[in-house]
NULOMAR-155757 format. One record per residue (C-alpha): x, y, z. Coordinates in steps of 0.25 Angstrom, whole numbers, plus 5000, padded with zeros to 4 digits. Example, Ala and Ser with C-alpha at 12.3 -4.5 7.8 and 13.67 -1.06 7.14 Angstrom:
! residues 2
504949825031;505549965029;
! end
This chain:
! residues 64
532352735181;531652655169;530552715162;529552635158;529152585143;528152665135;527852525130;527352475141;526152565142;525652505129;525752375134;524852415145;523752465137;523852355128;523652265139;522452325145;521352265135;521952125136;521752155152;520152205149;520152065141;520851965150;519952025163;518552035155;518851875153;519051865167;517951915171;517151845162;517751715166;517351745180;515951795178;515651665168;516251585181;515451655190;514251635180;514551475181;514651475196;513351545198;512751445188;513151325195;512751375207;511351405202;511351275196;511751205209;510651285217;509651255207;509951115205;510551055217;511950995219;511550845212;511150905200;511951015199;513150905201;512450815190;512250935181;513750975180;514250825179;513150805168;513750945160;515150895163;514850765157;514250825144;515650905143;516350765142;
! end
């Protein structure tokens, strides 16, 4: 039977922070999505479909 390298466990433990990292930026991406979505849809409420549509093609054409 193969017993396993000693050095595998450090690359475990080294690979743990990078793992903290890679998922708080994930779920920061995800909550500044969810942040948009909720601002458009506050917009479009607000504003109604024609201006809300009028309002995005104006700030795309800004952009360009």
């Amino acid at each position: 039977m193969v017993q396993p390298i000693s050095a595998q466990h450090g690359i475990s433990a080294a690979a743990r922070p990078q793992g903290r990292v890679a998922s708080a930026i994930v779920w920061g991406a995800a909550g500044l999505g969810a942040l948009s979505v909720c601002g458009a849809a506050a917009l479009w409420f607000h504003y109604g479909t024609a201006v809300f549509f009028e309002m995005i093609a104006a700030g795309i054409s800004a952009c360009f």
